[in-house]
C-alpha positions in Angstrom: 0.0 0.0 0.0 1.7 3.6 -0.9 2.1 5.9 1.8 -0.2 8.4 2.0 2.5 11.5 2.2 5.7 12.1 -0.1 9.2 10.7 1.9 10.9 14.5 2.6 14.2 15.0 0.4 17.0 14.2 1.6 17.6 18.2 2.2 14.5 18.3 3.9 11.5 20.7 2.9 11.8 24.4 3.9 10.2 26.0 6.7 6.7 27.4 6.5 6.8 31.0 7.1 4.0 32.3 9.4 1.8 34.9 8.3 1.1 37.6 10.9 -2.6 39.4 10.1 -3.0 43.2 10.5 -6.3 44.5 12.5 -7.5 45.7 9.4 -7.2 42.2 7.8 -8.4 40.7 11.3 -11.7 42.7 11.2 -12.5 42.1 7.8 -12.0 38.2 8.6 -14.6 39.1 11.6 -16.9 40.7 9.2 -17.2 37.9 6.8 -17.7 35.3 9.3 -20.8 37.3 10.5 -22.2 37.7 6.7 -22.0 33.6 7.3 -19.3 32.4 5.5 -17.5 29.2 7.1 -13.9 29.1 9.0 -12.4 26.8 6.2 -13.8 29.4 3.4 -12.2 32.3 5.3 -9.4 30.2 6.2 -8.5 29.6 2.3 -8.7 33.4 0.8 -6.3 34.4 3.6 -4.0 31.6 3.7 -4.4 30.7 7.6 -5.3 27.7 9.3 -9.2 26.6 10.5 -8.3 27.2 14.0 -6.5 30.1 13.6 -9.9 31.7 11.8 -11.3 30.2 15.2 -9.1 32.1 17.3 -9.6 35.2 15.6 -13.1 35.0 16.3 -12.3 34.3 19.9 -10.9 37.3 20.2 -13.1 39.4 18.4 -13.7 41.9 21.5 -10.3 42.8 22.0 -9.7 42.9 18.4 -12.3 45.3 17.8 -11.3 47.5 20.6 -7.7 47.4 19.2 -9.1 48.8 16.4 -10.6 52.3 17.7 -7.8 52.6 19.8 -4.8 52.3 16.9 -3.9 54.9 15.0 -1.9 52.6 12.3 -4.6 50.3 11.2 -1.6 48.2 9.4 -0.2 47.1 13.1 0.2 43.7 14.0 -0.2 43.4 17.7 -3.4 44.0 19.8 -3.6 47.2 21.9 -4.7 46.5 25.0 -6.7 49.4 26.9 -5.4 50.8 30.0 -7.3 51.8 33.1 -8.2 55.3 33.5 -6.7 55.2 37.1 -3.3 54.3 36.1 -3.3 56.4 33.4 -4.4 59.6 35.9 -1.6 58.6 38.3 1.1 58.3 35.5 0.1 62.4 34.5 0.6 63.0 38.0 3.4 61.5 38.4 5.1 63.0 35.5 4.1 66.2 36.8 5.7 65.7 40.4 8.8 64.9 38.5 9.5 67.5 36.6 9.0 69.9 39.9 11.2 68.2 41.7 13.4 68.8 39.3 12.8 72.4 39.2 13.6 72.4 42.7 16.8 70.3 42.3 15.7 67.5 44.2 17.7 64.1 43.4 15.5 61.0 42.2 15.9 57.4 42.1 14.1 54.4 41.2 12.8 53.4 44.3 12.3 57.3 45.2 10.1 57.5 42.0 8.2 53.7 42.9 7.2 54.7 46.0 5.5 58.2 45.1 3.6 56.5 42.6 2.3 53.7 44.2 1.1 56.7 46.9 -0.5 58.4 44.2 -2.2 55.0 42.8 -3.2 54.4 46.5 -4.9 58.2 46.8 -7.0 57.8 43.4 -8.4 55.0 44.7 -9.3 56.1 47.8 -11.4 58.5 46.0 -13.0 56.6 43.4 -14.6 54.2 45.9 -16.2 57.4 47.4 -18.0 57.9 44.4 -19.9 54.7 44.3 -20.7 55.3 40.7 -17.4 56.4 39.6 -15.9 53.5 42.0 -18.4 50.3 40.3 -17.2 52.2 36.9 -13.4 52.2 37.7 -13.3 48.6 39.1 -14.7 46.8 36.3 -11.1 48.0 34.5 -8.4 48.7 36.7 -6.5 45.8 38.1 -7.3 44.5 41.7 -4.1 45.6 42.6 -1.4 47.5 41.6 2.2 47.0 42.7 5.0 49.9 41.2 7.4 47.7 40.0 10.1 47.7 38.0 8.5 46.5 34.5 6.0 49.4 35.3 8.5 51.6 36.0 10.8 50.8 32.7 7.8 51.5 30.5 6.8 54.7 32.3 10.1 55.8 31.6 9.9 55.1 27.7 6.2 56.6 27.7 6.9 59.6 29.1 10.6 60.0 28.0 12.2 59.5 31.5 16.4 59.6 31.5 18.8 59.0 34.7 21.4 61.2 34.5 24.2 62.3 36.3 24.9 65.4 38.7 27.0 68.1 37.9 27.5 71.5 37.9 26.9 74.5 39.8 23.3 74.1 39.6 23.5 71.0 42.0 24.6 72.6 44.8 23.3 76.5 44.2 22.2 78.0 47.6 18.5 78.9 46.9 18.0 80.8 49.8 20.8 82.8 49.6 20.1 83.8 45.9 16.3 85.0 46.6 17.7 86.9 49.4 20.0 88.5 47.2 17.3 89.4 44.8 14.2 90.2 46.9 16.4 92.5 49.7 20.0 92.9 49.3 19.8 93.9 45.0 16.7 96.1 45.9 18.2 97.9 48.7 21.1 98.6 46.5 18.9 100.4 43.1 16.9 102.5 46.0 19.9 103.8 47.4 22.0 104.5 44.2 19.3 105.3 42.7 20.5 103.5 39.7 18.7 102.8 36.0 18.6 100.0 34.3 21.0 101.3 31.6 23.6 102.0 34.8 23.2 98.2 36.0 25.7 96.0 34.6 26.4 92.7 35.2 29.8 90.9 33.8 30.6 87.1 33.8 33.3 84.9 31.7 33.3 81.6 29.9 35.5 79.1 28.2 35.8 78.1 24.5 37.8 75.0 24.0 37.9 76.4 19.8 40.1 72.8 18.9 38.4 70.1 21.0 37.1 67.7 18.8 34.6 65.1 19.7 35.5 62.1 22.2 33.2 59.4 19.9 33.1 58.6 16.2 31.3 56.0 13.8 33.4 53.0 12.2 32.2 50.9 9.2 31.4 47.0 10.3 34.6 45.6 9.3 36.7 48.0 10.8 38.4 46.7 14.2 38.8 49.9 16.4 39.5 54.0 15.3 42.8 55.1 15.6 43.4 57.5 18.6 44.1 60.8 19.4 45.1 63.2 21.4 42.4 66.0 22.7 43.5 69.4 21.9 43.1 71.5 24.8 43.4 74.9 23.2 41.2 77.4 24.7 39.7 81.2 24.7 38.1 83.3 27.7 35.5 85.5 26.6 34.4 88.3 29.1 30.9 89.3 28.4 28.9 92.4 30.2 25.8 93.8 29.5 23.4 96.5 30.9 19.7 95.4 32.1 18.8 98.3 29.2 19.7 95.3 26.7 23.3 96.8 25.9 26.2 94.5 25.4 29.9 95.8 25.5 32.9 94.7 23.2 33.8 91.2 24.8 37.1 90.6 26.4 39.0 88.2 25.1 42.0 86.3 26.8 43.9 84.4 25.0 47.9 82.2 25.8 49.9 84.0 23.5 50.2 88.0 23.1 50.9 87.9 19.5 49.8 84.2 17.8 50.9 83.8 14.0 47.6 84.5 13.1 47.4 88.0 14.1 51.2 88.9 13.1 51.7 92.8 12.0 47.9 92.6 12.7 46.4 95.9 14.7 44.5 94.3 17.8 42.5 97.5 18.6 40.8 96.8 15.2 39.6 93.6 16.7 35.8 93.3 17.6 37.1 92.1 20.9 39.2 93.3 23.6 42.4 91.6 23.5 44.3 90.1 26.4 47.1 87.5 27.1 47.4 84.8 29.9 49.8 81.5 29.9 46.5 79.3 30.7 44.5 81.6 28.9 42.2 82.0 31.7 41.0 85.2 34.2 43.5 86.5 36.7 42.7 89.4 39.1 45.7 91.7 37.0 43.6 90.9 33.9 40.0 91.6 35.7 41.9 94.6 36.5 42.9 95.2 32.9 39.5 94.7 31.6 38.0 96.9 34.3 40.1 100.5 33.5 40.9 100.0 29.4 37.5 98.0 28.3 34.5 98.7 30.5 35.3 102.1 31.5 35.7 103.9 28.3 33.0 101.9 26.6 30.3 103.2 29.9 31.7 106.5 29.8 30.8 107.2 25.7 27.6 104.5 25.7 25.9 106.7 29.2 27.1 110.0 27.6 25.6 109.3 24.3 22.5 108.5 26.1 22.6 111.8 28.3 22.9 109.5 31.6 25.0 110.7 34.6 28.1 107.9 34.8 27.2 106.0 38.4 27.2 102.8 37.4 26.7 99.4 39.3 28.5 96.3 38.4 27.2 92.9 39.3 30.3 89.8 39.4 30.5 86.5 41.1 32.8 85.7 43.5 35.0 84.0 41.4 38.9 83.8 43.0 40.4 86.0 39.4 37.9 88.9 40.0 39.5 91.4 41.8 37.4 94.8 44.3 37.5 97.5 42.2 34.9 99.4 43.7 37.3 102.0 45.3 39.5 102.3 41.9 36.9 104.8 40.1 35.2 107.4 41.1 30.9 106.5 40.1 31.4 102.8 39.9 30.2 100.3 42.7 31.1 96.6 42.6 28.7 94.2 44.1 29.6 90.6 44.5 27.2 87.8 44.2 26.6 85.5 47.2 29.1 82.4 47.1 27.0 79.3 44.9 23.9 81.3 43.2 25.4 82.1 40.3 23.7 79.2 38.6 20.8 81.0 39.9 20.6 84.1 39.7 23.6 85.3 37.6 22.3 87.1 34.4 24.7 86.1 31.8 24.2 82.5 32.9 20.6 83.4 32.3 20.2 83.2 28.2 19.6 86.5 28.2 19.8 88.2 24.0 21.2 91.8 23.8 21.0 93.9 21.1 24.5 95.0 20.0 24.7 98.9 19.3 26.8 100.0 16.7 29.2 103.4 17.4 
């Protein structure tokens, strides 16, 4: 008697690739099994199995409510409806975040679990008040709800939550000391000098490393490792001040060398910057001083007289170790110092503030 299948090759027959039905394709199945056609007809114009037909149909309530829910009626995979309750303490949550970020308060995982299962905890207590609202919110939100950490991973990618490190001034800025600044000590200060806003300057500095080139790179798939190299560490200081009018001065500039190759038999008084020299190229209380008498000076002294302004000026500066106290070297200017760790805070130039550069 012949056997009722073929012997396989001796290479063996190739594997049957399983076909994976959109919603859209899923719902239309639905649909033709309620016009009445059979499982094995539907079966054969889609290319499935009987009892995968079958299925489909067993799952014809989630399947449907996939379907109002997606936005990309081509997906593959169910959606599956979250509670209401979760979903109010999640926007919550988020929320309580991002002000304790504003306030610089630290967060961990466990920091993070714990306020949300607080929150999950304080929604229900008020949806059973409601006994409507309460039989409604049961009938979908789980019996409990524990934060853990498979919760917490995908709250982190729905709500595009990052651990990072701390660093900075901002970490450890001294809030208190900054709104006392502001709300007293600054105030105080205009009332008694009397000052306007275009005789309020503030001045800070920052570093430009102008050859540092990046610490990663992209290799092609056969390549074993990038060649190294060494960081350049070649840097600027630029000096910035500015007026609370909106008026920004010529920038200092300090630089390693007094005369690089660049700038030989070159005037630097033509420069649109103030040109100074250090060995580290960084600010020193000579160069503050520097700055102070041959750059900010004359540059107040013609922008306040073009204006018709007496010159009493006040100058706002951290507390850096290279500023120097000038405020007894000129006659109308007073030096004020910014509390020790607010700069972060409340220092203007570290502010993002845009000036509006006038031409002379």
């Amino acid at each position: 008697m012949p056997p009722k299948r073929c012997a396989r090759s001796a290479g063996g027959d190739a594997k049957k690739t399983r076909r994976i039905l959109t919603i859209k394709e899923k719902i239309d199945i639905l649909d033709m099994l309620k016009e009445g056609r059979s499982y094995a007809d539907v079966g054969r114009q889609y290319g499935i199995n009987e009892s995968s037909v079958r299925t489909i149909r067993d799952d014809e309530k989630k399947i449907r409510q996939s379907s109002l829910m997606a936005f990309n009626k081509a997906a593959k995979r169910m959606v599956t409806p979250r509670n209401k309750r979760l979903m109010k303490m999640e926007a919550a949550l988020s929320l309580w975040v991002q002000d304790c970020r504003k306030k610089s308060i630290a967060l961990d995982t466990n920091t993070i679990r714990t306020k949300a299962q607080q929150l999950y905890n304080r929604l229900e207590d008020t949806e059973e008040g409601d006994a409507d609202e309460g039989n409604a919110a049961s009938a979908s939100a789980p019996a409990t709800f524990t934060a853990s950490k498979g919760w917490f991973e995908k709250f982190q990618r729905r709500y595009g939550l990052k651990s990072v490190s701390l660093h900075g001034e901002a970490a450890s800025a001294d809030t208190g000391a900054a709104e006392n600044f502001v709300q007293r000590t600054f105030k105080d200060l205009i009332a008694e000098g009397g000052y306007l806003p275009e005789q309020v300057f503030n001045m800070d500095e920052t570093g430009l490393f102008w050859k540092r080139m990046p610490s990663r790179t992209f290799l092609m798939q056969d390549e074993a490792k990038a060649p190294g190299f060494k960081a350049m560490k070649d840097r600027v200081t630029l000096i910035m001040c500015g007026n609370a009018a909106g008026f920004l001065l010529k920038p200092g500039l300090i630089y390693k060398s007094q005369n690089p190759r660049a700038l030989k038999n070159r005037n630097k008084n033509a420069l649109p910057v103030y040109w100074m020299h250090n060995a580290k190229a960084w600010i020193t209380k000579p160069l503050t001083r520097d700055w102070f008498h041959h750059c900010f000076i004359p540059q107040v002294e013609v922008y306040l007289a073009c204006k018709g302004i007496d010159f009493k000026v006040l100058l706002l500066m951290d507390n850096a170790g290279g500023h120097d106290h000038l405020d007894h070297e000129h006659d109308g200017v007073q030096v004020e110092f910014l509390p020790p760790n607010t700069t972060s805070l409340i220092q203007p130039m570290d502010q993002v503030i845009s000036f509006e550069m006038e031409n002379k």
